[in-house]
C-alpha positions as CSV (number, residue, x, y, z in Angstrom):
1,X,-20.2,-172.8,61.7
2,X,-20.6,-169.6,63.6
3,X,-23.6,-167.8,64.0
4,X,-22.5,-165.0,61.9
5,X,-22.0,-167.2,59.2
6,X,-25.1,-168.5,59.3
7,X,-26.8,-165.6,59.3
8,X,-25.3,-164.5,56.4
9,X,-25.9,-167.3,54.6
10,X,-29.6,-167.4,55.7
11,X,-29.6,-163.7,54.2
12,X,-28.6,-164.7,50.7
13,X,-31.0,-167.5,50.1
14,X,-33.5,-165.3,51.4
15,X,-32.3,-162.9,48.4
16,X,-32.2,-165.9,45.7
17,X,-35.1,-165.2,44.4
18,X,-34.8,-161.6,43.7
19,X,-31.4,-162.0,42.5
20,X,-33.0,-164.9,39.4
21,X,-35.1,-162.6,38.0
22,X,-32.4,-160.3,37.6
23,X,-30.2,-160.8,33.9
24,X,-27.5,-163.5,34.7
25,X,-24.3,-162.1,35.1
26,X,-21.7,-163.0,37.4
27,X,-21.4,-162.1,41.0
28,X,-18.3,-160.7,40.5
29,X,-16.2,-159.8,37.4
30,X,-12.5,-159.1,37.0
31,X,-11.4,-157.0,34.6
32,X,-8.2,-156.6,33.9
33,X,-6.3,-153.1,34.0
34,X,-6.4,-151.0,30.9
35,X,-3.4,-149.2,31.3
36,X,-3.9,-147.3,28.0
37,X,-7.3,-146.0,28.8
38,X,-7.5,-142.2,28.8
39,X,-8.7,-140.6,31.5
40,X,-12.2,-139.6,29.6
41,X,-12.7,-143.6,29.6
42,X,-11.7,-143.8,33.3
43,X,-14.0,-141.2,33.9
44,X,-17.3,-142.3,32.0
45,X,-16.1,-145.9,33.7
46,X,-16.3,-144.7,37.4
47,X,-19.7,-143.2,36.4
48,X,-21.2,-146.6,35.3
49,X,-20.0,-147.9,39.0
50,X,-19.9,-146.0,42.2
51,X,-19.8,-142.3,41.5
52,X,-23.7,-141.7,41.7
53,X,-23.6,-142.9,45.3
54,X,-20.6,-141.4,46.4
55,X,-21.7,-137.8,44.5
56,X,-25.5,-138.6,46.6
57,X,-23.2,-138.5,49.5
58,X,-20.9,-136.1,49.0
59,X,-24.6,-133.7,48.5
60,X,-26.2,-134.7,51.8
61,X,-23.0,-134.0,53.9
62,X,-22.7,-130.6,52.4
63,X,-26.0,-129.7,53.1
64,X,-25.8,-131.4,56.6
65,X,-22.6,-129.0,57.4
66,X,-25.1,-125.9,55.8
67,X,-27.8,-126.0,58.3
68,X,-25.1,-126.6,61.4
69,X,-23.6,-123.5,60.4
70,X,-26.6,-121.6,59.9
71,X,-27.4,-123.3,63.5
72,X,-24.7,-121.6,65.3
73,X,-24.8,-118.2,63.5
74,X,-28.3,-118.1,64.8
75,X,-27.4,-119.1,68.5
76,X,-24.3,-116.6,68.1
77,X,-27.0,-113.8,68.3
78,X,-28.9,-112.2,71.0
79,X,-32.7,-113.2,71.3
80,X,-35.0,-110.7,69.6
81,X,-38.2,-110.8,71.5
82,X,-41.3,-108.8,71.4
83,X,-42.4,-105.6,73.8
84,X,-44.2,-106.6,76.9
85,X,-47.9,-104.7,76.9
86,X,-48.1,-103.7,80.4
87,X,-50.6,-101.0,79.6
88,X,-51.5,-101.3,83.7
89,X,-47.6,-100.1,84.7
90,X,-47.9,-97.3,82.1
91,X,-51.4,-96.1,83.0
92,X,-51.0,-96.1,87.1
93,X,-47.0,-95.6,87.5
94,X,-45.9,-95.7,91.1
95,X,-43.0,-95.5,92.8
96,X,-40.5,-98.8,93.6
97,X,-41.6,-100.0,96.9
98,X,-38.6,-102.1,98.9
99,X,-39.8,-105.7,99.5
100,X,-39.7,-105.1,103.0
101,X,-42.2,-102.0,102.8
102,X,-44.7,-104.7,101.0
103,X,-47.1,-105.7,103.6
104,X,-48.5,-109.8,103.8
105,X,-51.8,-109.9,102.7
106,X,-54.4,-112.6,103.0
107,X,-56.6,-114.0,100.9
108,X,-59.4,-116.0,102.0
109,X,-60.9,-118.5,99.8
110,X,-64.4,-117.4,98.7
111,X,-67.0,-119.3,97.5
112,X,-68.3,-118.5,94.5
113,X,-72.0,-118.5,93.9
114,X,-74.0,-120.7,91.9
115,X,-75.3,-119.9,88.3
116,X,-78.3,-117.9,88.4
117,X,-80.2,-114.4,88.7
118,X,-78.7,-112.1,91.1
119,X,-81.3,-111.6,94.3
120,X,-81.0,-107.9,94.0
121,X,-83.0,-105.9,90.5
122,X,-79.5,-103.9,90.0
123,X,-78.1,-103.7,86.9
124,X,-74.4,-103.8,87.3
125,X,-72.3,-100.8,85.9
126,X,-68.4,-101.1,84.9
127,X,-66.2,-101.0,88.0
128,X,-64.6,-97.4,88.7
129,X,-60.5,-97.3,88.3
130,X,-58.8,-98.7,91.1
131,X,-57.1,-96.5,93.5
132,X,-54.5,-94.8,93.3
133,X,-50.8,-95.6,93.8
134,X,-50.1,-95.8,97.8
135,X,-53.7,-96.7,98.1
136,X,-53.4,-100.0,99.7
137,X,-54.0,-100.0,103.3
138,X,-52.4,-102.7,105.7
139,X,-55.7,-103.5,107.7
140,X,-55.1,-102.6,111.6
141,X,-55.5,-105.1,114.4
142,X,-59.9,-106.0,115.0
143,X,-60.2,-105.0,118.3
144,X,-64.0,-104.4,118.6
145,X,-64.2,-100.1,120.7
146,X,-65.2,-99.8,124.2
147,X,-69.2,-99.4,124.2
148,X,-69.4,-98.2,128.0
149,X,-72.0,-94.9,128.1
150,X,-72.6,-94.8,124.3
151,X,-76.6,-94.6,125.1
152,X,-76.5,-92.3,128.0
153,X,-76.9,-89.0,125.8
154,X,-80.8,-91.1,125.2
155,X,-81.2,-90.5,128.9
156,X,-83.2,-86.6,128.5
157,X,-83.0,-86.9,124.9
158,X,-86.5,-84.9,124.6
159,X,-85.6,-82.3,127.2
160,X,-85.9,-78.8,126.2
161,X,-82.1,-79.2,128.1
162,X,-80.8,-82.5,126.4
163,X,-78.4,-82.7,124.0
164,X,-80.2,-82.0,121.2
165,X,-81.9,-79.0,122.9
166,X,-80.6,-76.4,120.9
167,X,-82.2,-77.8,117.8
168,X,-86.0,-77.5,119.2
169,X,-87.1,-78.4,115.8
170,X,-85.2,-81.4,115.3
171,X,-87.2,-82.5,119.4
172,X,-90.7,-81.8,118.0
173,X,-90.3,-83.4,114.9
174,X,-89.2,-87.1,116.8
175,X,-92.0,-86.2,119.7
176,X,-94.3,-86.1,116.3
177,X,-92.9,-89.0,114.7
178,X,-93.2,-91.1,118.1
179,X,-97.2,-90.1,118.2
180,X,-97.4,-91.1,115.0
181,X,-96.4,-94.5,115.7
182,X,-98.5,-95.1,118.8
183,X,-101.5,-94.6,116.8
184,X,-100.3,-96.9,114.6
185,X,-99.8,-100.0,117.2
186,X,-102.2,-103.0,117.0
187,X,-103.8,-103.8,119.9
188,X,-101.7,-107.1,120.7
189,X,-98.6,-105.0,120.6
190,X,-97.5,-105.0,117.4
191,X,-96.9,-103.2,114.5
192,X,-96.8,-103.8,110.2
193,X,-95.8,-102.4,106.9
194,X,-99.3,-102.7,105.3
195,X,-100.9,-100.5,107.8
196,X,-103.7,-99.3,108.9
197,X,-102.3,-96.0,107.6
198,X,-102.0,-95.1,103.6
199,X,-99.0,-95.9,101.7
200,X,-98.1,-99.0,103.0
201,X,-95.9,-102.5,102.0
202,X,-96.8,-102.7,97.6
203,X,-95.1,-106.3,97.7
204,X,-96.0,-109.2,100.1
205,X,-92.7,-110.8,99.9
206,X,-91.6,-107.5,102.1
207,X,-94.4,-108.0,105.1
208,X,-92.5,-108.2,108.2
209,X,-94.5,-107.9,111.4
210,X,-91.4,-108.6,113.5
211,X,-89.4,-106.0,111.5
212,X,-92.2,-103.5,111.6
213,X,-92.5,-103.7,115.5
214,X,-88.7,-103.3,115.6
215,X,-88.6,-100.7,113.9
216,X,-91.0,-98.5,115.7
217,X,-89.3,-99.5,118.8
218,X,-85.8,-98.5,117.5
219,X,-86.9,-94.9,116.9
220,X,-88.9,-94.9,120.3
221,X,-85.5,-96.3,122.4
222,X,-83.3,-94.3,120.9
223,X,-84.9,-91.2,121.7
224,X,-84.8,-92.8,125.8
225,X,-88.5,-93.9,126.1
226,X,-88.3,-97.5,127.4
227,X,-90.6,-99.8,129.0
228,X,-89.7,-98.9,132.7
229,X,-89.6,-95.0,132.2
230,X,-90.8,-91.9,130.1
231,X,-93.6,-90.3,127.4
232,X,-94.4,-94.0,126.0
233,X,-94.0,-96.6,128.7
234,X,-97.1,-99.0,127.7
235,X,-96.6,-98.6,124.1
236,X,-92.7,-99.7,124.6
237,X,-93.6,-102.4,127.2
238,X,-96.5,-103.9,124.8
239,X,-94.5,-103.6,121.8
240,X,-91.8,-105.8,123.6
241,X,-93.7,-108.2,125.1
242,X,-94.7,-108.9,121.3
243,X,-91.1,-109.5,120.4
244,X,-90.7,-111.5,123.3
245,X,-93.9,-113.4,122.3
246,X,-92.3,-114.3,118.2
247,X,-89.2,-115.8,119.7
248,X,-88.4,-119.2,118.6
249,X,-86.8,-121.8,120.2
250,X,-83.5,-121.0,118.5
251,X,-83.6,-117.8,119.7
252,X,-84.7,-115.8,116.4
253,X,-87.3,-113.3,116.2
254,X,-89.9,-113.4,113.6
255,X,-93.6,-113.6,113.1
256,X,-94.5,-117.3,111.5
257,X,-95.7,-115.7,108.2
258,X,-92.4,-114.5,107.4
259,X,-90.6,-117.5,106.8
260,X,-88.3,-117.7,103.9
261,X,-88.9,-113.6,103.0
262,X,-86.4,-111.5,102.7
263,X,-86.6,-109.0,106.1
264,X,-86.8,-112.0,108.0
265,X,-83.2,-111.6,109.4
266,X,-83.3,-108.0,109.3
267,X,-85.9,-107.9,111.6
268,X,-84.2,-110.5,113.7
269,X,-81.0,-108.3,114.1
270,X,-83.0,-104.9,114.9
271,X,-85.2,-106.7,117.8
272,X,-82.1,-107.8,118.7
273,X,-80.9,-104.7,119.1
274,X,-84.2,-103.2,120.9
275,X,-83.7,-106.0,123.4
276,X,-80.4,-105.4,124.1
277,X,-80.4,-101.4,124.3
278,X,-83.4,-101.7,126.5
279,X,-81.2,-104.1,129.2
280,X,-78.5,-101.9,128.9
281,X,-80.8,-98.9,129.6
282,X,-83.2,-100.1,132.6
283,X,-80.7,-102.8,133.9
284,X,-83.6,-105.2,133.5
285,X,-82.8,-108.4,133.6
286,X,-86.0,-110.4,132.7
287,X,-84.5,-109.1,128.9
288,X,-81.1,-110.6,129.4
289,X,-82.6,-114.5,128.4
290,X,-84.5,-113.4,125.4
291,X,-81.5,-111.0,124.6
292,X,-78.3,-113.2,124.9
293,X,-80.5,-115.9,123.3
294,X,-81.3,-114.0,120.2
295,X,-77.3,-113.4,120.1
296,X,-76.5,-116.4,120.3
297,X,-78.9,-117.0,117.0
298,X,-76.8,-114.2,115.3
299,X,-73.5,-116.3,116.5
300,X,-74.4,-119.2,114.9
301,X,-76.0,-117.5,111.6
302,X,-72.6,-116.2,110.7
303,X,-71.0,-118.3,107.9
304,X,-68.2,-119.9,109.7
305,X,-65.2,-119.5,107.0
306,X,-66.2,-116.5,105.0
307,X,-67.6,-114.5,108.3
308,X,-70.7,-112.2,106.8
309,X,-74.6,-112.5,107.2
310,X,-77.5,-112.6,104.7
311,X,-81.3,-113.7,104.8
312,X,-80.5,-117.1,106.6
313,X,-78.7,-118.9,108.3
314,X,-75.3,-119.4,106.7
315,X,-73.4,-122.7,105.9
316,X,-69.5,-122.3,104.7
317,X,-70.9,-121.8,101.2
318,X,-73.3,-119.3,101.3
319,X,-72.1,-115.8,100.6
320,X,-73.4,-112.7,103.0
321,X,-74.1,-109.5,102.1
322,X,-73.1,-106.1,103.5
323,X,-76.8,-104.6,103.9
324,X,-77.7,-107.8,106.1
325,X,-74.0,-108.2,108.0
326,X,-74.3,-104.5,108.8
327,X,-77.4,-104.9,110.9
328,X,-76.0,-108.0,112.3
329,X,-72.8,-106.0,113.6
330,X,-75.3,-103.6,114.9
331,X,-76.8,-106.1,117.0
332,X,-73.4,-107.7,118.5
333,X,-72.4,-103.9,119.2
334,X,-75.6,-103.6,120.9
335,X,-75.1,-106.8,123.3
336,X,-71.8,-105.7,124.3
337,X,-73.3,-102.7,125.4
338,X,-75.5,-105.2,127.4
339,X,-72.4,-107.0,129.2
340,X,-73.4,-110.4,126.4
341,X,-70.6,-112.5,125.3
342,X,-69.1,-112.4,122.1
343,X,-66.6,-114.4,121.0
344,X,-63.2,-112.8,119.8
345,X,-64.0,-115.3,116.3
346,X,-67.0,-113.3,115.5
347,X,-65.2,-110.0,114.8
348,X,-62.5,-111.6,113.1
349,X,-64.6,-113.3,110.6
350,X,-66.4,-110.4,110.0
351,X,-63.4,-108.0,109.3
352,X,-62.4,-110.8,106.8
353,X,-66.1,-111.0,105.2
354,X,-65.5,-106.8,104.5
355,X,-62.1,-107.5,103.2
356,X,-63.8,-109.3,100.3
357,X,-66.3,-107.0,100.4
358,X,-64.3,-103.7,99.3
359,X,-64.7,-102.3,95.6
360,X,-60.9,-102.9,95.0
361,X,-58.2,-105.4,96.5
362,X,-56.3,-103.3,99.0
363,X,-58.1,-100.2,99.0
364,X,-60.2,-100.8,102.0
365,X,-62.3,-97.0,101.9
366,X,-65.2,-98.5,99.5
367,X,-67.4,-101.1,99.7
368,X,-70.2,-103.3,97.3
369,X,-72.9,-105.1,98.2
370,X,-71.4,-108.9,97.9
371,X,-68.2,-109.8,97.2
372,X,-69.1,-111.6,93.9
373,X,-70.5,-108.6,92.7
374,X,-69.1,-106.2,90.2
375,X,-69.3,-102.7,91.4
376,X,-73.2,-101.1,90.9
377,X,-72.4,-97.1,91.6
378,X,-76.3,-96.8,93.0
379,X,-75.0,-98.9,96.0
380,X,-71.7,-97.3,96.5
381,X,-72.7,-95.0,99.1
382,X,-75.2,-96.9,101.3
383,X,-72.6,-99.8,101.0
384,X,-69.5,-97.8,101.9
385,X,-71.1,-96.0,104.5
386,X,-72.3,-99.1,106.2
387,X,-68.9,-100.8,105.4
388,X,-66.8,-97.8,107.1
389,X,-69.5,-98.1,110.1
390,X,-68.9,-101.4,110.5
391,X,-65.2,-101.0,110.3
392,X,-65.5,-97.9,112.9
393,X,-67.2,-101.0,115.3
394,X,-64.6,-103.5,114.7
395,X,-61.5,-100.9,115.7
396,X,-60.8,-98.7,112.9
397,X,-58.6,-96.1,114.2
398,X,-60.2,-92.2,112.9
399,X,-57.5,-91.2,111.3
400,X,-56.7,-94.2,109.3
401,X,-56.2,-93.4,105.6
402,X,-58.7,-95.6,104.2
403,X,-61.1,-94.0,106.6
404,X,-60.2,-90.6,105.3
405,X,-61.2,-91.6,101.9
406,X,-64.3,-93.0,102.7
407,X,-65.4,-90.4,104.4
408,X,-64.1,-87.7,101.9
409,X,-66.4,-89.8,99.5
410,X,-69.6,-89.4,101.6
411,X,-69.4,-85.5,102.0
412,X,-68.4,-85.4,98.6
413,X,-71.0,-82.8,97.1
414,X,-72.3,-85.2,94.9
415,X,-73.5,-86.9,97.8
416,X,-74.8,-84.3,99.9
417,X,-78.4,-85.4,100.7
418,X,-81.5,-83.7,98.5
419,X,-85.2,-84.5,97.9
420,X,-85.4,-85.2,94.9
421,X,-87.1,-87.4,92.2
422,X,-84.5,-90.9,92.1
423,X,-82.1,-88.7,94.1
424,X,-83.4,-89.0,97.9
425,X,-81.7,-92.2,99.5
426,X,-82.5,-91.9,103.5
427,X,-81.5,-95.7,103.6
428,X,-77.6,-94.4,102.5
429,X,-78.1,-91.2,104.7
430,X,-78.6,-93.4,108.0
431,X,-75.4,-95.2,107.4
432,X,-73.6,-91.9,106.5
433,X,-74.9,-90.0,109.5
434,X,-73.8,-92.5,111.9
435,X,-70.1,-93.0,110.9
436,X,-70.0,-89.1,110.4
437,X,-71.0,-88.4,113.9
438,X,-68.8,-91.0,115.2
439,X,-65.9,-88.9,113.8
440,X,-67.3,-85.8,114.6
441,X,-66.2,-82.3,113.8
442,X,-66.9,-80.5,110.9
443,X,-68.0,-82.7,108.6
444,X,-70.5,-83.9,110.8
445,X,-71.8,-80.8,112.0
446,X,-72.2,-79.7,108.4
447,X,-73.6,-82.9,107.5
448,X,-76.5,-82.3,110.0
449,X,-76.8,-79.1,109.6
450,X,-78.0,-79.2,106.6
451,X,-79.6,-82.8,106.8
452,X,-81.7,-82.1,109.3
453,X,-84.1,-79.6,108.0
454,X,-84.3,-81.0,104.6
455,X,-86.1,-84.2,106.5
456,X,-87.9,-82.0,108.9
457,X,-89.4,-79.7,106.8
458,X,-90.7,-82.3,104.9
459,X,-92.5,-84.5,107.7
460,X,-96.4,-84.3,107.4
461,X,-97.1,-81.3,110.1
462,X,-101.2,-82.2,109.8
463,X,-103.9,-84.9,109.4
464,X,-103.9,-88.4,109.6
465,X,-100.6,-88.9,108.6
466,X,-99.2,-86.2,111.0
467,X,-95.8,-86.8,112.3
468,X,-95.3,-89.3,109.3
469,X,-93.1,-89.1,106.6
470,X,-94.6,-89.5,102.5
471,X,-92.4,-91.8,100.9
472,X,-93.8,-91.5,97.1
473,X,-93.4,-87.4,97.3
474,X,-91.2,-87.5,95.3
475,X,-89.7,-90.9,94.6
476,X,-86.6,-91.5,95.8
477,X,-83.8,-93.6,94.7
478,X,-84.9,-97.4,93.8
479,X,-82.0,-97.9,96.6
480,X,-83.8,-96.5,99.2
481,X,-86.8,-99.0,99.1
482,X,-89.2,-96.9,100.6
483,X,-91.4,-96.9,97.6
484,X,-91.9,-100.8,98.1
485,X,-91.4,-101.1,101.9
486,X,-94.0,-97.9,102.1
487,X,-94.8,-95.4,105.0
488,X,-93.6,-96.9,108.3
489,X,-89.8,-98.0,107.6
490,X,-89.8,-94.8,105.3
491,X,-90.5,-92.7,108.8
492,X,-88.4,-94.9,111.2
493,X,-85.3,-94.0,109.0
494,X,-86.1,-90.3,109.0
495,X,-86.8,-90.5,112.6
496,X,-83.6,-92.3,113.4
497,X,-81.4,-90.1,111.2
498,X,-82.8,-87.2,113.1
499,X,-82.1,-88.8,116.2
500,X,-78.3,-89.7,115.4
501,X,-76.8,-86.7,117.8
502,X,-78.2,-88.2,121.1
503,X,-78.7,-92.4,120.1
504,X,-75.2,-93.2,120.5
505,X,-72.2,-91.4,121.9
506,X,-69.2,-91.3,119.5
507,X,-67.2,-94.3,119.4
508,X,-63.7,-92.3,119.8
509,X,-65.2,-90.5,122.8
């Protein structure tokens, strides 16, 4: 017996018992033809047998050939698909760029902050429109400018013959300023934000004795009073020995009380930069240690993938800010000035950190404070101006187009400086007045002119506080800080705006 068979017979007795309970009839019947049937009887006989089935059949095939017809109809026509919104096409159209004219841009990874409350008070507004088409600038090479003779205009800055001598106001308002300060020097050297004059540091978290001292110092060097030669020699020579005296063993600057606040690095950078103008300016080189050590501080601060600086240190992780890198920059500008190393990396890193830093992707003329931030329009023009001086130090041709915008921006009237209540921002102006007069012409000579006796008119002429600035009258923008950092930074920026025309030669002279 063959498998088959088997299994077939294995089926059946499996069906027996089904098949009992059934009425008996046999398996099969033969009937025998009824030639004389009609064909109604035919008919109602096929019925009784397999014509249900067959019908059932007959049915599901017809439906089956339905739908495969309605199938190929429906593939026969062309897709009907819905409108594409591209609302950003139809708002900005620009012209059809060939693929060639599209220029490679690179996008660093950036690190994205943790959760948590921003460090700055600002509340964020909505971002401004992007720029317009043909906006996009292809970044030029970073090749950081020449800095041979850039102090050399300091040399007889308060000579009734210098360079500023045919602003004799603008002279006796820095010789008042820089008598100001002198008073104002401790007795070990130093200076501070809480005083012994009125008007002060209101918040503890902003002492900085380092920063203070710097600060003083900045105005007293840029106008070409050093610690070898002019007007001020023991009040520069003790003030530095006191910056000598805070360095660490790492090379930063900073009075031990300041650890962990936020003007810690600042104040690092700008005695930086006192150190390093000063060697370039007296050629002495009992600064060049402490100097090319507090570089080298800087160097290794910078955050090795995403290139900026902030109030620390900086691992690949930690995200800089422009207010803090600016300074930094500042300070590496400065020690090239002094013949100090600094490695090709450094300015590379930082022209990627301001990359990230720009309002808009691609348009490279306006700046935030931090890259994760959303625009905050109070910001906008201390961060651009810093951002576009910082660009101007890394090789930013001065006809650039980005630059152009920038600086189209920062003598728009809206910005043109006034002392008013919320509206005064000497913080934004120092930035502003530096990348101006590195450009020159008549936006800068405009700029000054009328920036110049707006501050000195409003310098304290008598008194105690003679020479000083007030910063409460009025209040000025919340930007500006001076209502927190008080009287002494408030003057060193006024003083150091006022001095922009003779501190530094232009960079593109």
């Amino acid at each position: 017996m063959t498998d088959s068979a088997s299994s077939r017979r294995n089926s059946a007795d499996k069906r027996a018992p089904r098949q009992s309970r059934r009425s008996q009839r046999p398996l099969i019947q033969v009937t025998e033809a009824d030639t004389d049937d009609d064909w109604r009887t035919r008919l109602r006989r096929l019925a009784r047998t397999g014509i249900p089935g067959l019908m059932s059949s007959l049915a599901f095939h017809a439906l089956l050939l339905l739908v495969m017809a309605l199938i190929v109809v429906t593939l026969d026509r062309p897709p009907t698909l819905p409108p594409l919104e591209l609302g950003w096409i139809v708002e900005r159209p620009e012209p059809e760029i060939a693929e060639s004219d599209v220029p490679e841009i690179r996008i660093p990874s950036i690190q994205l902050p943790q959760a948590g409350p921003p460090e700055r008070p600002d509340e964020p507004e909505a971002s401004e429109p992007a720029a317009q088409s043909g906006n996009r600038d292809e970044p030029p090479a970073v090749i950081p400018v020449p800095t041979k003779d850039l102090l050399e205009l300091r040399r007889d800055a308060l000579q009734e013959d210098g360079p500023a001598g045919h602003d004799a106001d603008v002279i006796e308002a820095v010789r008042r300023s820089l008598d100001w300060f002198a008073k104002q020097q401790q007795s070990d050297g130093r200076w501070q934000l809480e005083g012994p004059y009125p008007d002060g540091v209101t918040q503890s978290r902003f002492r900085a004795d380092a920063g203070a001292t710097a600060l003083a110092l900045l105005c007293f060097v840029g106008a070409g009073q050093t610690h070898q030669d002019g007007n001020y020699v023991e009040v520069v020579r003790s003030g530095v020995d006191w910056l000598r005296s805070a360095q660490k063993p790492t090379g930063e600057i900073f009075e031990r009380s300041e650890i962990g606040l936020e003007p810690r690095f600042y104040a690092h950078s700008q005695a930086t930069i006192v150190l390093c103008e000063l060697l370039t300016l007296t050629g002495d080189e009992s600064l060049r240690e402490p100097a090319t050590r507090a570089v080298a501080y800087l160097l290794e601060a910078q955050n090795p993938e995403q290139g900026g600086w902030r109030y620390h240190q900086l691992t690949a992780t930690g995200e800089g800010d422009v207010s803090v890198t600016g300074w930094a920059l500042m300070a590496l500008h400065s020690a090239r000035m002094a013949d100090i190393d600094v490695p090709p990396e450094t300015w590379l890193l930082a022209s990627q950190f301001l990359d990230t830093s720009q309002e808009h992707p691609g348009d490279a003329a306006f700046y935030k404070y931090r890259p994760s931030f959303p625009v905050n329009r109070g910001q906008r023009l201390s961060m651009t101006a810093e951002g576009l001086l910082c660009r101007q130090w890394l090789g930013w041709p001065r006809n650039l187009p980005a630059l152009q915008r920038g600086v189209a921006f920062l003598t728009d009237e809206d910005n043109r400086p006034v002392w008013d209540d919320g509206k005064r921002n000497v913080y934004a102006w120092y930035y502003v007045a530096q990348t101006l007069h590195n450009l020159g012409g008549d936006d800068w000579e405009q700029w000054y002119a009328h920036t110049a006796p707006v501050l000195v008119t409003r310098q304290v002429k008598s008194g105690r506080s003679r020479g000083s600035w007030h910063p409460h009258r009025p209040p000025g923008s919340p930007h500006e800080w001076s209502q927190i950092v008080g009287r002494l930074y408030f003057t060193a920026m006024c003083t150091l705006i006022l001095e922009t025309p003779f501190r530094h030669g232009s960079v593109y002279e």
